[in-house]
C-alpha angles and dihedrals in degrees: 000000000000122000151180130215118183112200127202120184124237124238116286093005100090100115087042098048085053101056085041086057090036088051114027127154108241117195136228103272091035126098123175113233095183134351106197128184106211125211098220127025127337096050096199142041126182128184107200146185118211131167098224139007087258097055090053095050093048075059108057098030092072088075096048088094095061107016140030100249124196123193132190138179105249120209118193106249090239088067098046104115090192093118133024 
């Protein structure tokens, strides 16, 4: 299953937020895509695999002491079925 988590750091947490991003734990069944800074808002993209809905959680949720984190099931375009 393929995500995508935005990250915007919270006031004052910027540094930390960074060497969170620079160092994070990634679990077994997760594997980074892309891990993006942002000039601008948000500060952070990731593209993520990750095996099941819990295991990307346990992963994001590492950064929701420092930073608001957003994370959304990503489908390739080619797969979309919204129009014939």
């Amino acid at each position: 299953m393929l995500f995508v988590s935005t990250i915007r750091a919270m006031p004052g947490k910027f540094d930390e937020t960074v060497r969170m991003l620079k160092h994070s734990k990634i679990p077994d069944g997760v594997e980074i895509k892309e891990f993006l800074g942002l000039f601008g808002k948000p500060d952070a993209v990731v593209v993520f695999d990750a095996r099941s809905e819990s295991l990307a959680a346990e992963f994001v949720s590492q950064f929701g002491s420092v930073a608001e984190v957003s994370t959304a099931l990503a489908i390739p375009v080619k797969e979309l079925k919204w129009t014939r």
